[in-house]
PASEBA-1860 file (N, C-alpha, C; in nm, 3 decimals):
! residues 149
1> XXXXXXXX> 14.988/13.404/15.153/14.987/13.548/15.174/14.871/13.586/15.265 ~ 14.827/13.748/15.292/14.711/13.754/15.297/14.599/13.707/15.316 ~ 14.507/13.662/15.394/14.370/13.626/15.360/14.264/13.673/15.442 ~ 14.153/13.672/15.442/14.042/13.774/15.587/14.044/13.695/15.657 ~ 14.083/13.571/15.712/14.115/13.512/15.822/14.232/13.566/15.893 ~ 14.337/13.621/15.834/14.458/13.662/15.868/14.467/13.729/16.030 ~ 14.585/13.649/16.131/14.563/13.761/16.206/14.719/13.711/16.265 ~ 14.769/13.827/16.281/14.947/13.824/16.238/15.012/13.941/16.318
9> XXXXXXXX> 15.132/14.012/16.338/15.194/14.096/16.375/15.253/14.175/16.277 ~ 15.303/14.311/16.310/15.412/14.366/16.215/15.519/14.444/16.280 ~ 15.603/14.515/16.240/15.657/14.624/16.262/15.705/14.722/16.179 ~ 15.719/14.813/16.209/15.787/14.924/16.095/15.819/15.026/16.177 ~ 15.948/15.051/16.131/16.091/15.137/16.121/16.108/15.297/16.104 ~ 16.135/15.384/16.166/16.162/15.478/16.117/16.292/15.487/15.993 ~ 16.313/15.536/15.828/16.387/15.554/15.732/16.453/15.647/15.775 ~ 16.589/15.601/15.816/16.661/15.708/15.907/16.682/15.827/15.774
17> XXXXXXXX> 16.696/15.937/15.821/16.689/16.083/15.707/16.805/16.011/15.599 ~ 16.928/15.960/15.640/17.015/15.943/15.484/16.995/15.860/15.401 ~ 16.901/15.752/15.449/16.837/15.631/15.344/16.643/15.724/15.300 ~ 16.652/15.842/15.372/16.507/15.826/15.292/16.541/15.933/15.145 ~ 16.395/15.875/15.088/16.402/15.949/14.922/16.240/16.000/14.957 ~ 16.278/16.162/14.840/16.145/16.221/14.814/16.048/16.097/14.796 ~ 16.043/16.002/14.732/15.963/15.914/14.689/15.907/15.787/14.755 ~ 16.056/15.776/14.840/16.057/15.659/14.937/15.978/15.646/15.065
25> XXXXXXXX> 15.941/15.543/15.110/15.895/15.498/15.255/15.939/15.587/15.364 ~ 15.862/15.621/15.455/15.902/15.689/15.593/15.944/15.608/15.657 ~ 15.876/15.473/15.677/15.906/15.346/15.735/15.887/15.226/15.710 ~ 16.015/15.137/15.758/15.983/14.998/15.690/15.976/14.956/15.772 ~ 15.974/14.796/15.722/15.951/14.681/15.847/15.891/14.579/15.754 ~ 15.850/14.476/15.879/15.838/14.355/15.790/15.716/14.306/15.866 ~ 15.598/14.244/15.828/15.500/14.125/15.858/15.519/13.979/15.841 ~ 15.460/13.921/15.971/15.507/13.805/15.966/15.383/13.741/15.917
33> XXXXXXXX> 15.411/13.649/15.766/15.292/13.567/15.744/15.282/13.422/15.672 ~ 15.256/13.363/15.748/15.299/13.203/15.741/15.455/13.164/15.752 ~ 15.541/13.181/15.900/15.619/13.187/15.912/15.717/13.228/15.815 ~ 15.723/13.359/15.745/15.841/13.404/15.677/15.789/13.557/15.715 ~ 15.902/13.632/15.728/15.903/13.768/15.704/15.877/13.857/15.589 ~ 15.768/13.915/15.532/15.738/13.985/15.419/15.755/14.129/15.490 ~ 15.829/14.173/15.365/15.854/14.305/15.317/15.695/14.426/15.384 ~ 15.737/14.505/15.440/15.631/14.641/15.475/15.676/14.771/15.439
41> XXXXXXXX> 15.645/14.826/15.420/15.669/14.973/15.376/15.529/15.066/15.392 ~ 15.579/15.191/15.447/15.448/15.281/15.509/15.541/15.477/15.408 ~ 15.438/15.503/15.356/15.429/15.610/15.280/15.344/15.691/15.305 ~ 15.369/15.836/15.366/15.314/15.949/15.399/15.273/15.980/15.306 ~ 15.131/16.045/15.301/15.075/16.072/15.193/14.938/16.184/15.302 ~ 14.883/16.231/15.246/14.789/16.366/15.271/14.671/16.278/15.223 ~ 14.539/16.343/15.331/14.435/16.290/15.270/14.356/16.385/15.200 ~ 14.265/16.364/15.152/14.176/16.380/14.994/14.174/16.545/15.080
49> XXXXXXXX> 14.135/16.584/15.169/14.040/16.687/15.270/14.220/16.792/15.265 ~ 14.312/16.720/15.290/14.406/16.832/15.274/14.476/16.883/15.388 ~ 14.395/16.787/15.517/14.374/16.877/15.631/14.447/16.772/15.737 ~ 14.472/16.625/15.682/14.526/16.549/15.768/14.622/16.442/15.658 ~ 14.738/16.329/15.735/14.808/16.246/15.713/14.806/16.151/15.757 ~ 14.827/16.043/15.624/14.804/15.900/15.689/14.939/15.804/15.600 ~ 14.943/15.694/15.619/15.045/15.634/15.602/14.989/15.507/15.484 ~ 15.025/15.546/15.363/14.964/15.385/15.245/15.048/15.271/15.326
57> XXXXXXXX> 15.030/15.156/15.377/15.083/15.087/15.349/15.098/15.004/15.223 ~ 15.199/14.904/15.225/15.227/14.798/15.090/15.286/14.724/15.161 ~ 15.246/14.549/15.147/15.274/14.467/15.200/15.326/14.360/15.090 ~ 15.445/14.341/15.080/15.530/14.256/14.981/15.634/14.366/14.872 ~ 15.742/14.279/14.870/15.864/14.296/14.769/15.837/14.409/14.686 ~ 15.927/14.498/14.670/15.921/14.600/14.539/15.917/14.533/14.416 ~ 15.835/14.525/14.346/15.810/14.434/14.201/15.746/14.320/14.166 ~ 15.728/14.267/14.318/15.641/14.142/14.315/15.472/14.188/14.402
65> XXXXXXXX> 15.401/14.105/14.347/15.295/14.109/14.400/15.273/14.189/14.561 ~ 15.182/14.267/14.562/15.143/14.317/14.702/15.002/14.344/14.721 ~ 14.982/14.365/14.862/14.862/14.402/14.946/14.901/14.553/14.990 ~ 14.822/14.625/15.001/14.790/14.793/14.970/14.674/14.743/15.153 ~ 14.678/14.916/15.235/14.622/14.945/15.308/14.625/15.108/15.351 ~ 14.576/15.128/15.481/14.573/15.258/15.551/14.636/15.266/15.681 ~ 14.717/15.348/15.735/14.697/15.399/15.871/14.719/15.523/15.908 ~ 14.584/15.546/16.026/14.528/15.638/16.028/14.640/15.679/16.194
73> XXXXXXXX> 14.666/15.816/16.195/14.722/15.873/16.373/14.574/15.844/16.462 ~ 14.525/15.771/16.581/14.415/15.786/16.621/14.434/15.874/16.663 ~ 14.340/15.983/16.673/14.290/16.116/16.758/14.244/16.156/16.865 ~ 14.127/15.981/16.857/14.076/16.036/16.972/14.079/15.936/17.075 ~ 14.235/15.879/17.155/14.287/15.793/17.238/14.196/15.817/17.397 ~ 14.068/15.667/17.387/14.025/15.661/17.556/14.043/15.676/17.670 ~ 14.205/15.589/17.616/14.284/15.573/17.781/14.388/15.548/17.699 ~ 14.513/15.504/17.799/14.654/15.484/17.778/14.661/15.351/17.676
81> XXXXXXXX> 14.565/15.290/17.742/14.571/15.130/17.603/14.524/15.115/17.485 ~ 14.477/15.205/17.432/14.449/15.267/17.325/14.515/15.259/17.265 ~ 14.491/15.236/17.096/14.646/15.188/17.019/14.648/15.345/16.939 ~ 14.797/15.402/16.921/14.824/15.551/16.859/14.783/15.512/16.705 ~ 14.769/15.433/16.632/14.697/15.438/16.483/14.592/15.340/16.449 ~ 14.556/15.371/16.404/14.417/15.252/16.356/14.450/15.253/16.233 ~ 14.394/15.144/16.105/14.367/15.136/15.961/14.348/15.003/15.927 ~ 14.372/14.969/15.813/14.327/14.839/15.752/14.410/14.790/15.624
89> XXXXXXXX> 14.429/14.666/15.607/14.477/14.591/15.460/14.333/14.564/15.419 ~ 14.323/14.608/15.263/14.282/14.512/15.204/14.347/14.387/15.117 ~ 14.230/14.274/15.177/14.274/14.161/15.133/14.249/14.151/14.988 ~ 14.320/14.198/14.887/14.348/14.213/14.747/14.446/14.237/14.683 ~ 14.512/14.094/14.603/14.644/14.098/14.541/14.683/14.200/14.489 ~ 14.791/14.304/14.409/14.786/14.370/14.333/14.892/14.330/14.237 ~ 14.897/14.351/14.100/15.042/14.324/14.075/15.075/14.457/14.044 ~ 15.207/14.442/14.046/15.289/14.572/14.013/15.260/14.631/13.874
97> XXXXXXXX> 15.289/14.767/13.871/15.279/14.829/13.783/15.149/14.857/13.667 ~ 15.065/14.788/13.762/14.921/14.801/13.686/14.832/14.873/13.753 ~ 14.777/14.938/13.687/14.697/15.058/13.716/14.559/15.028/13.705 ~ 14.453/15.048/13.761/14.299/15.018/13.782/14.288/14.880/13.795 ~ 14.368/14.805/13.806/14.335/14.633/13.798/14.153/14.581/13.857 ~ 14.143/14.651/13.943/14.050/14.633/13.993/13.945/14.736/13.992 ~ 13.793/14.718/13.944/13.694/14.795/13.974/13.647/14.867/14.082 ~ 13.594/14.970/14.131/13.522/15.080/14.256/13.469/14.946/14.324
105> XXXXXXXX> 13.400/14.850/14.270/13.298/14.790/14.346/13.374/14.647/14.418 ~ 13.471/14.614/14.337/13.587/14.516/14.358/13.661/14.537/14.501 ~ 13.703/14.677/14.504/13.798/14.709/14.648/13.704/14.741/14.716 ~ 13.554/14.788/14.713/13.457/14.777/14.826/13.432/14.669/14.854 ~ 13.361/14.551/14.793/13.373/14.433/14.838/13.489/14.320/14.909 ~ 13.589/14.395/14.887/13.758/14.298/14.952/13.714/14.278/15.084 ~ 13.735/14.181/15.138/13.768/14.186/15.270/13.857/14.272/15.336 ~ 13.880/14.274/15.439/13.967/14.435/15.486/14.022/14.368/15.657
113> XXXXXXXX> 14.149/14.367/15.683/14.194/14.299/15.784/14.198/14.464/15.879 ~ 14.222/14.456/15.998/14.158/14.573/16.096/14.347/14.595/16.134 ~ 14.375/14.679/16.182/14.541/14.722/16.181/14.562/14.831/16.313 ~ 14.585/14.750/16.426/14.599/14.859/16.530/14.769/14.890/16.537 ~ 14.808/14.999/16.560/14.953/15.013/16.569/14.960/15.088/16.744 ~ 15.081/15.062/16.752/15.148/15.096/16.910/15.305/15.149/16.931 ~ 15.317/15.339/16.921/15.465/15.340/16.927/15.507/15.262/17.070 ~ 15.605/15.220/17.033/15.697/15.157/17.136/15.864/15.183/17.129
121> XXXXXXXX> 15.924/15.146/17.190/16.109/15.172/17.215/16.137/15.058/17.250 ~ 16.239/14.990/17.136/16.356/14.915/17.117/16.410/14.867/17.229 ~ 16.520/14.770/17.241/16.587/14.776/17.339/16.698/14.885/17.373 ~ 16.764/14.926/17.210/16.829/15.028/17.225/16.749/15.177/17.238 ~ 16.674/15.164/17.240/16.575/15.309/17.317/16.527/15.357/17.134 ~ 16.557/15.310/17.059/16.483/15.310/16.912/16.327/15.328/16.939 ~ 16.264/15.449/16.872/16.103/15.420/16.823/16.116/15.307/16.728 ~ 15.986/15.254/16.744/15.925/15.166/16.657/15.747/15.183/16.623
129> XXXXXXXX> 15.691/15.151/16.553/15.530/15.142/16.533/15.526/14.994/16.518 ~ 15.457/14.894/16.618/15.430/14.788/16.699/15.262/14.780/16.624 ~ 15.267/14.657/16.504/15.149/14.644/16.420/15.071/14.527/16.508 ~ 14.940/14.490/16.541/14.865/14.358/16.573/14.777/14.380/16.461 ~ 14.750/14.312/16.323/14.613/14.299/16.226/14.556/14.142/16.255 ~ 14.447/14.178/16.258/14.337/13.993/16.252/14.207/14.083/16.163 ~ 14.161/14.010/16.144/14.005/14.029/16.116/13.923/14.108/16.196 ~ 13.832/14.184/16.084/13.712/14.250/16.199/13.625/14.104/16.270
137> XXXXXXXX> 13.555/14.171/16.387/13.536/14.098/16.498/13.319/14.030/16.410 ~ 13.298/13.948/16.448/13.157/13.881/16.382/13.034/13.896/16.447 ~ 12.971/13.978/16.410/12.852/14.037/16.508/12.758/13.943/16.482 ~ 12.764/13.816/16.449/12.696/13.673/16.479/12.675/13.637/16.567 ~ 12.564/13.577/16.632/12.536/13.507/16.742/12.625/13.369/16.753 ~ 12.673/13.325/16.854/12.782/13.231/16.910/12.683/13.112/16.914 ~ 12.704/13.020/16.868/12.559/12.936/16.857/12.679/12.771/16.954 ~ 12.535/12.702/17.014/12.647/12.566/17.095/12.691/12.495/16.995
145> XXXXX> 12.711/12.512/16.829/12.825/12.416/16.741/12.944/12.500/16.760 ~ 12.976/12.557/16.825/13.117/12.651/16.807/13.156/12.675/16.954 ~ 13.017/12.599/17.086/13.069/12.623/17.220/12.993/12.534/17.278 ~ 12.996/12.395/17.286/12.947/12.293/17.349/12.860/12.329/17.479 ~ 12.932/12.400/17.578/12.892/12.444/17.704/12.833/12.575/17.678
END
């Protein structure tokens, strides 16, 4: 599954209006991780402030184990290559149907994979949201065991 080394692709789907539910996903799609396709799902949800929307992700099967994240609309796009959402997985199992599993200090400490998204169009002229996640980048010095030259 998962891990803070992780660095993988995704996609997700617009829930065309007759498959969506009050409750259900806006959009699905799937991540690719260790060559198999896992289950994605992205859920509109309002943030704490009231004043903006972001998307929970959940990464794995309805009922089986998953990974929980964010994505955010970016706002404030540099230039054209700029990716339209930013957010993050954390790297932390969850199982279903359990509630607090984990401590405040537990999901601060998770590792957290970085999640740029990119609308794009299908071949059939379909939107899509076009996921790249890897790891945040290592503000370590590059030392010559890792670059000979």
């Amino acid at each position: 599954m998962l891990n803070a080394a992780t660095k993988t692709t995704a996609v997700l789907f617009p829930v065309s209006d007759d498959r969506r539910t009050e409750t259900g996903p806006l959009f699905s799609g799937s991540i690719k991780l260790e060559d198999t396709q896992v289950p994605l799902a992205a859920f509109l949800k309002a943030a704490q402030d009231g004043d903006s929307q972001f998307l929970d992700l959940a990464v794995g099967a309805k009922g089986q184990q998953h990974f929980s994240g964010r994505l955010f609309r970016n706002t404030e796009k540099k230039n054209a290559k700029s990716p339209d959402y930013t957010g993050y997985l954390v790297v932390l199992p969850m199982t279903p149907d359990v509630r607090n599993e984990y401590t405040k200090e537990e999901w601060e400490a998770a590792p957290r994979l970085k999640v740029y998204g990119r609308r794009m169009r299908n071949a059939d002229n379909s939107p899509r949201i076009s996921l790249d996640i890897a790891p945040p980048k290592s503000d370590a010095p590059i030392g010559d065991d890792e670059l000979a030259f």
